[in-house]
N, C-alpha and C positions, 0 to 999 in steps of 0.2 A: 442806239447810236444817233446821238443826235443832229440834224442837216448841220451843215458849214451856214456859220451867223458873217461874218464877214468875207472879203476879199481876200483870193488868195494868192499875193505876191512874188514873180519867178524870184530866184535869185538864192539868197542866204534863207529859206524857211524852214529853219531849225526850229524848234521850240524848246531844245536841250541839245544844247552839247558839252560834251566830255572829253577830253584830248590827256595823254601822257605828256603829249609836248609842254615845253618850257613856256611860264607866263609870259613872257616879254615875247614871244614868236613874232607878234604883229609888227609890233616896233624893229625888232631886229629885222626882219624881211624886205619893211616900209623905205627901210635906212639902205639897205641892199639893194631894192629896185632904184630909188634917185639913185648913186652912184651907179650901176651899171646903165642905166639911162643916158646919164649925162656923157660915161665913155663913150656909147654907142652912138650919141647925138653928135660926138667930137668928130668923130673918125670919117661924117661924111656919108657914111655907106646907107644902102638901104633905098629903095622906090620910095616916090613921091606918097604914097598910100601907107607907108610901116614907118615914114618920119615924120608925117602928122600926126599918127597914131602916139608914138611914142612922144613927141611932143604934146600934145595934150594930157597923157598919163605923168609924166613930169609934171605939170602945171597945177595936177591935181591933187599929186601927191607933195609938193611942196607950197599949196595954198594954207594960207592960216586958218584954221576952222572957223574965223567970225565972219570970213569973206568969204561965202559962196555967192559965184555968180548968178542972177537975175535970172539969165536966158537959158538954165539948163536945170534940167527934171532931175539929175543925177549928176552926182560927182566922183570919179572914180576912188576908191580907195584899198589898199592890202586888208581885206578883214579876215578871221580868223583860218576859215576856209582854204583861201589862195593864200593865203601865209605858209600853212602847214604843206600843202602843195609845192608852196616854191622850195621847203627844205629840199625837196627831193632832185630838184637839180642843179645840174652841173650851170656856171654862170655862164658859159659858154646859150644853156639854153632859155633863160631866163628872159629876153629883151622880144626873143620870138612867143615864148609863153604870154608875155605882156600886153603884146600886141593882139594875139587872140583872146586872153582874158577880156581886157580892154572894148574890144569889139562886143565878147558875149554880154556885157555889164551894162554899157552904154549908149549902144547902137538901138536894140531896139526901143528906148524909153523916148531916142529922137526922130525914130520911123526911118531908121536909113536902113535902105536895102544894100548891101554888100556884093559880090559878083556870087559869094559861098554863104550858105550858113557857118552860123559858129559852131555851130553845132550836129551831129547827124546821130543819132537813135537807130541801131541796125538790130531789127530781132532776127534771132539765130531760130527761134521756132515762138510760135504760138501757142504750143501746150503747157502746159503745168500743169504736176502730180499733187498742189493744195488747192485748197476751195478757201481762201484769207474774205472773211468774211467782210473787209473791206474794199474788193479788188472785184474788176470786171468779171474774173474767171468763176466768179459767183451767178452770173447774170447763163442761165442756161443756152439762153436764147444765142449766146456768142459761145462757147465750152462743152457744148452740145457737137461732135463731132458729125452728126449726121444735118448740122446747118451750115457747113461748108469755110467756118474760120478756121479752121485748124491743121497745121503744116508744118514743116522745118526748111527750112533755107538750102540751097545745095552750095556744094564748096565753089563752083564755078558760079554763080550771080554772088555772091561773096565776094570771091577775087575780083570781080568786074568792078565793084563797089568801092575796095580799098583802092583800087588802080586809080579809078575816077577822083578818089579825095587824097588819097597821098601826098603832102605838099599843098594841100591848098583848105581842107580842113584838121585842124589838129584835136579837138574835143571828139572823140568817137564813145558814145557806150553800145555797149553789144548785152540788150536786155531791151523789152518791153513789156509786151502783153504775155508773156510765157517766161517759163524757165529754161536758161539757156543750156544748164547742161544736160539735157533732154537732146539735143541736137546732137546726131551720132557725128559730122564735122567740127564738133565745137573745136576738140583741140586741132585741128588742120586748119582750123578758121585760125586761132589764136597762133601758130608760127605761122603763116603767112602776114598777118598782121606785124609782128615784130617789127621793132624797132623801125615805124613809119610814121608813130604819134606821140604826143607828148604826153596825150592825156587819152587815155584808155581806159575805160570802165569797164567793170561785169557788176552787175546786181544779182544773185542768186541765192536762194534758199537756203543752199548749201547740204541738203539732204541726199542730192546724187555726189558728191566731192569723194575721190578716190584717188588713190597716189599717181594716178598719169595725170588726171586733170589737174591734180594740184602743179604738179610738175611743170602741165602746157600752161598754165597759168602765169608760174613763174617764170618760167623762160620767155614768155611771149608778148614782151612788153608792156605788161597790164598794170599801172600805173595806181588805178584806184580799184579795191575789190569790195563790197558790198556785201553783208550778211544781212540778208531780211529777217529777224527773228520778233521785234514786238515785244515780246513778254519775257520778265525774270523768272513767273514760278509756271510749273508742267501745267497747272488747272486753265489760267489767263492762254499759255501759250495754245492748248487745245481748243480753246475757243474761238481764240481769233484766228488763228494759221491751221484751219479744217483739214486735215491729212498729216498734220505733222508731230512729231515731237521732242519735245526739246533736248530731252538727254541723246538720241539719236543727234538732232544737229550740233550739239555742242561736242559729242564725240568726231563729228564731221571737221568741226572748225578747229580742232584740237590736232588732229592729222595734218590739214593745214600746215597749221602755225608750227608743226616739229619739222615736216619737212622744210619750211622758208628756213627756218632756226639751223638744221643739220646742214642743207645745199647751200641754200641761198641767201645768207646772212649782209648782201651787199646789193641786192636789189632793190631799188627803190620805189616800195610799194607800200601806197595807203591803207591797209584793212579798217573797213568799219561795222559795226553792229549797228542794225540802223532799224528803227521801230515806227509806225505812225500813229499817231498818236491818237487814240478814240475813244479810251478811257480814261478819264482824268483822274478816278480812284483807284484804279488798278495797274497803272501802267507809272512808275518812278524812277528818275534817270538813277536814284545811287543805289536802286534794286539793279538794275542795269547796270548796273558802271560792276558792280559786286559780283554778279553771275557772266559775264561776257569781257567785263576790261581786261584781265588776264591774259584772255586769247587776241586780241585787237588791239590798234593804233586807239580810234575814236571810239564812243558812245553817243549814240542821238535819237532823238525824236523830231518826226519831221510834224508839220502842222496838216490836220488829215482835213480832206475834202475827198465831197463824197463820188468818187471813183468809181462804184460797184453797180451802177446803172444810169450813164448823165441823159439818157434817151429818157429817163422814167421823172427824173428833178423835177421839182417845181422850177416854172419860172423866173429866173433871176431878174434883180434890176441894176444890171450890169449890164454898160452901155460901152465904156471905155474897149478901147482894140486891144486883141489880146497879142501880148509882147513877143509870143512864140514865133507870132507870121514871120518876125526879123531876126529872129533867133536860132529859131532848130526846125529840124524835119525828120521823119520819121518813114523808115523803112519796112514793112512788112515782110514776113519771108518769102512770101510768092513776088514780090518786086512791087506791089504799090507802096505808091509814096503819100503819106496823109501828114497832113499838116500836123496832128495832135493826138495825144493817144488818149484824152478823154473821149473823142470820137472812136471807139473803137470796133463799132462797125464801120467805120471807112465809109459814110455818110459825104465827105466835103474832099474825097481821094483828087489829088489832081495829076496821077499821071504813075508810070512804070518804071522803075528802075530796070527791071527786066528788059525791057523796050528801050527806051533812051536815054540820053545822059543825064545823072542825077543833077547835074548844077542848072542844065538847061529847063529843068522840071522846076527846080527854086525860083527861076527869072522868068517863067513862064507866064502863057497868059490868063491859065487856070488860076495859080497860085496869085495871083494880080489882081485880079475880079475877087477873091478873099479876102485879101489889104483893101482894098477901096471899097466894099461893101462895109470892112470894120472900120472903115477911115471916115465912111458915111453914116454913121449912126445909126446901123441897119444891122447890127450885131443881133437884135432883138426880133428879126424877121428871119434868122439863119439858126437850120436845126443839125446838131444841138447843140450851140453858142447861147443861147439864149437862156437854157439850161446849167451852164459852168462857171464858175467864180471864178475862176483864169484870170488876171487882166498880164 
């Protein structure tokens, strides 16, 4: 496996995607947000903070593509991604999607701190039943249950968590460092969550998937669902995803998608196959697209970075602030809050959800002293930033 030669970009880093959706998605979506914008800009409504917002999104999306502005690192635009997203809602909720899209996209590339992140990362647990020879849960030193990382979430700091962002974050994924359906609260997490976000993630394996969780799945607002599989054929897949196998998971994602198919044919929910990419021989999106499109919405490969021990990296010469600090935060099941989950010893932790309020943890002066050390070209004296292609 060879180290990450470049930067690794937040945002759209795909390296292959594959979608059933209509080619024109972007354009038809692109055309959809100006018009619902411009009603939404008519009518007056909205705080001083969601009709800036939304006017700048307007300006971007109706700028000519030979005039991008001077003074800005980034331009907002509908790409593939939040196109296929916005199918899924109602227009009613689109102007409020825009506004946090908008935010996650833009905000941190101009260092502006928000009163919320866009974003919140909530693990349900820390364990996982694979050893994916890309991923920290390779790293003993943290998967090693007798070194103290390893736990499941209880349903009450859960609910404390959704109460706290209800209304003021809408991007949640309920995955990190573990496999969520490991977590005997999962489906209790997943109806209490209901219909509170717009944008609701799981990332999971899909090797524990059984007709309840498929069930709490679909009932429980989960917007985007994530298949981690990697590999089209059984030999690639055993290698990289240590614990697993393919025909088992595909028999998994297969239950799934009959049940969505039989219950739930009117929910609106993303399935993806989603793989990282660390073989460039062995690993082909239309092997993918061939053993996995079937069962899923999308097919992709994400661009891999090396994940599986950033404490052991060589040193990077990466100096730029990494775009996360204004971006996302991340929750551990026992209530610390870390900035990043390539830290994934909790190395740079700034504070407890458990203990305080999670927004007040984000504005904080832990989290503060972070941004102005990355803001001071001092990324390369802080462990282990110094270590991670991140920007």
């Amino acid at each position: 496996m060879e180290e990450a030669k470049q930067r690794y970009r937040k945002g759209f880093s795909f390296a292959n995607f594959w979608s059933r959706a209509h080619e024109d998605v972007v354009e038809v979506q692109s055309g959809r947000a100006v018009a619902l914008l411009q009603a939404q800009l008519a009518t007056g409504a909205g705080d001083d903070a969601h009709r800036t917002v939304w006017q700048r999104a307007l300006e971007d999306l109706t700028r000519p593509l030979e005039a991008p502005p001077a003074d800005r690192p980034k331009i907002f635009e509908i790409n593939r991604l939040s196109a296929e997203e916005m199918t899924r809602l109602e227009d009613g909720q689109v102007t409020r999607y825009l506004y946090h899209r908008f935010r996650y996209d833009i905000f941190p590339g101009e260092r502006r701190l928000d009163d919320a992140p866009t974003c919140v990362q909530v693990e349900p647990t820390s364990i996982c039943n694979f050893r994916c020879t890309f991923c920290y849960q390779a790293d003993r030193s943290f998967s090693d249950k007798r070194q103290g990382h390893m736990g499941s979430m209880t349903l009450d700091l859960y609910k404390r968590l959704v109460d706290q962002l209800a209304g003021r974050v809408e991007f949640i994924s309920l995955a990190s460092r573990g496999e969520p359906m490991i977590c005997k609260a999962f489906p209790e997490m997943l109806e209490y969550s209901a219909s509170k976000f717009i944008g609701l993630k799981v990332n999971t394996n899909a090797s524990l998937m059984t007709e309840r969780i498929a069930h709490a799945l679909l009932s429980g607002g989960v917007n985007w669902l994530v298949f981690s599989v990697d590999a089209a054929d059984a030999e690639t897949f055993a290698r990289l995803r240590v614990n697993g196998d393919l025909d088992d998971v595909r028999r998994k994602m297969a239950l799934f998608r009959e049940i969505q198919a039989k219950h739930y044919p009117d929910v609106p929910i993303i399935t993806r196959a989603s793989g990282v990419l660390v073989e460039q021989e062995g690993q082909k999106i239309d092997d993918m697209q061939s053993v996995w499109g079937e069962l899923v919405d999308q097919v992709t490969f994400v661009k891999y970075n090396p994940w599986e021990n950033t404490y052991e990296n060589s040193p990077t010469e990466v100096t730029s602030p990494c775009s996360d600090l204004w971006r996302r935060t991340f929750v551990w099941h026992d209530g610390v809050v870390n900035p990043c989950d390539c830290d994934y010893k909790s190395n740079l932790k700034v504070g407890s959800a458990a203990r305080d309020d999670l927004l007040s943890i984000w504005r904080g002066a832990a989290y503060d002293r972070l941004r102005a050390q990355h803001l001071m070209d001092q990324r390369q004296a802080m462990e282990p930033c110094r270590r991670c292609y991140f920007l």
